[in-house]
N, C-alpha and C positions, 0 to 999 in steps of 0.2 A: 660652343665653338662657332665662329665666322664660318660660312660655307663656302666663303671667295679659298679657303683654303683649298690647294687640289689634293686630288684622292686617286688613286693606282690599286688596282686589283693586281694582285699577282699568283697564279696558280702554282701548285708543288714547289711552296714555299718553305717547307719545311728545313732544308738541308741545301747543299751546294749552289748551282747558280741563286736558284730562288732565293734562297735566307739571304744569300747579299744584294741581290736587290731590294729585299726591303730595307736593309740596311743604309743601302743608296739613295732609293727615292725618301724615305726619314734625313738623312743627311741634308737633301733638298729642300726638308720643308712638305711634305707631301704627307698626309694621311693615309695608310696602308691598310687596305684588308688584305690579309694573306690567308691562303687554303689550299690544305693537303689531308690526305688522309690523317695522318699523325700529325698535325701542327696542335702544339701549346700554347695555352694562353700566355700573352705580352703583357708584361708591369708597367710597358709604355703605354701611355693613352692613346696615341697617335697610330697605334697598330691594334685591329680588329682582327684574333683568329677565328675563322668560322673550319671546322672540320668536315670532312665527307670526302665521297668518292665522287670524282669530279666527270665521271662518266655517268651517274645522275641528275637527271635532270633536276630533280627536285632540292639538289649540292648546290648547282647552278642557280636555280630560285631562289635561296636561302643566301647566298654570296652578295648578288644583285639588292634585294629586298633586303639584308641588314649592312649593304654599304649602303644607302640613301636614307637609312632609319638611324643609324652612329655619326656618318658626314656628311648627307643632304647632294653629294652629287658624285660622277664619277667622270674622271678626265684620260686616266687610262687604264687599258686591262694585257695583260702580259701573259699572253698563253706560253709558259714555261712548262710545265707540266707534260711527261710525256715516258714513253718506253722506249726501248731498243732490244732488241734481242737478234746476234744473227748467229744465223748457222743456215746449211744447205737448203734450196729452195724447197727440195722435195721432204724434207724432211720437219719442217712446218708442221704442228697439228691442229685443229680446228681450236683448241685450248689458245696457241697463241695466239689466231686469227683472232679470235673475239678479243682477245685482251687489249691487242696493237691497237684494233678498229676501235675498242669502246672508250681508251684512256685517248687514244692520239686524233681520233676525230669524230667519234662522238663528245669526247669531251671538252675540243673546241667549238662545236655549232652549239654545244647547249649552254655553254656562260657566252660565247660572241653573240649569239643573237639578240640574247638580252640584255646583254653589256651595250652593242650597236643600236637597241630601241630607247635606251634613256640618253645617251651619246646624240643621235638624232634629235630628239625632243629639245634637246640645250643647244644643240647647234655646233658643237666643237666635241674634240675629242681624239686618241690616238691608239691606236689596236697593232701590239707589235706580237710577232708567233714566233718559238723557236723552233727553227726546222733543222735542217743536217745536208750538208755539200756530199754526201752520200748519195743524194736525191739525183746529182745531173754530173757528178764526177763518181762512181762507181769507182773500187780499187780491189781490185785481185785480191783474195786470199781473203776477203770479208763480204762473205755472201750474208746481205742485209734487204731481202725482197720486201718484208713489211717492210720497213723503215722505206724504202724508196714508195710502197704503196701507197703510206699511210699521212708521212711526213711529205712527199711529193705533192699527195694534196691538199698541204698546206700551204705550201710555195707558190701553188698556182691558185687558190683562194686568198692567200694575198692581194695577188693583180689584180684578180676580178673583183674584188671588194673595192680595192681601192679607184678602179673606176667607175664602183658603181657608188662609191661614196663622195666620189673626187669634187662637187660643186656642195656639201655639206658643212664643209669643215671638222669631217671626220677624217680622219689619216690612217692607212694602213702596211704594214711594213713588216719586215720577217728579219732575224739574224738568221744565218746558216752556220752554223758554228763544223768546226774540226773535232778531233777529240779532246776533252779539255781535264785537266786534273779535278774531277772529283769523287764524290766518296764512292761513287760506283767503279772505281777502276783502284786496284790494289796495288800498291807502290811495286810490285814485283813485274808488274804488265809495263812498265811507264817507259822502260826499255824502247823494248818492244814498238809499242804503239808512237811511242815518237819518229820510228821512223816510218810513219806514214803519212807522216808531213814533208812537204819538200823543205822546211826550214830546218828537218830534224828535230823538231821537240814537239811536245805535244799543248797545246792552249792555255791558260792559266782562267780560273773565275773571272780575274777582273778585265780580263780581254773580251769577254762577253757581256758584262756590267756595260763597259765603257762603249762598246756599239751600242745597245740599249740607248741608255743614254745621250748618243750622239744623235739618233733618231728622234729621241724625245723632242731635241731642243734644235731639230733641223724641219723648219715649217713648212718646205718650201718641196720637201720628201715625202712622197707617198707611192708605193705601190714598189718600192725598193727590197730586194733581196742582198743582204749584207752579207758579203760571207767573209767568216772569221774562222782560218783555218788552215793559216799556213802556207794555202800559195796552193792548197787540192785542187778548187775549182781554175787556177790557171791552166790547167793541164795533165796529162801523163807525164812520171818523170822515171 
């Protein structure tokens, strides 16, 4: 295959947001490697599954080194991948703590880093994070300390990548998403959790897809936090 073709890395591909972006960036024309713990191999040629835990570094090695060994380059990488759990501050145990810190940001710095050294070396490139409007609009009645610890430092490693990328031609960008229908929330919660949007409902997949996307093909954007979520980050309501 041509290598003018682009390539998108996307993590915890396996299910909800993830699987439809590969589905999207394929729709585009785009070469996928996707990687999750449990991801299956793809009958498409155009999608690469590499498995592991992406709080390894050596996941991250293996991602990196067999997209440039399948498609010869990489143009963007989609840190989707990630945990939530809330419940009471105090009642955290050191099990979660390692879990939030190792999936939601160790498991960002060890594929961006390496994703941002070959990104670097071609001279273009786009690195988008999904974070949570959780991080800077808090809501009563969902005590989420990791998530603001953990994902918080993802929103503001955004910024600062993106200006320390910003004369490279490497781009860097975040959705903030709201709570959005997928398989981690049970039709029975959907009530409920809708109304903790100001629009009353709660996100759909391709509300998130389509930010994605619009930053993909927005060149002139970097160091942006998109938030998709209902109108949270406008305010208290």
């Amino acid at each position: 295959m041509s290598n003018q073709q682009k390539v998108a890395i996307i993590t915890g591909a396996s299910q909800g947001i993830g699987e439809a972006l590969v589905r999207a960036y394929r729709d585009r024309n785009y070469r996928v490697v996707a990687t999750s713990r449990s991801i299956k191999a793809s009958s498409d040629t155009g999608v690469h599954a590499v498995d592991g835990d992406i709080a390894d570094p050596k996941t991250a090695e293996r991602v990196v080194r067999e997209a440039l060994e399948h498609f010869g380059r990489i143009d963007t990488l989609v840190n989707n991948a990630g945990v939530f759990l809330a419940k009471p501050f105090i009642e955290f145990t050191q099990q979660d703590f390692d879990h939030n810190m190792s999936v939601n940001v160790a498991g960002f710095f060890h594929i961006t880093q390496r994703v941002a050294a070959e990104m670097l070396k071609q001279g273009s490139g786009h690195i988008v994070n999904i974070t949570t409007s959780l991080v800077n609009q808090p809501i009563a009645g969902v005590p989420a300390a990791l998530a603001s610890l953990t994902k918080g430092g993802l929103s503001s490693v955004t910024q600062e990548l993106a200006i320390e990328f910003a004369k490279t031609g490497v781009r860097v960008n975040a959705v903030s998403p709201g709570i959005i229908k997928t398989p981690m929330h049970s039709p029975e919660t959907h009530e409920a959790l809708s109304g903790l949007h100001p629009v009353g409902r709660m996100g759909e997949i391709r509300d998130i897809v389509d930010a994605v996307l619009y930053l993909e093909t927005a060149n002139f954007v970097t160091g942006e936090i998109l938030h998709v979520d209902g109108g949270q980050n406008a305010g208290r309501w």
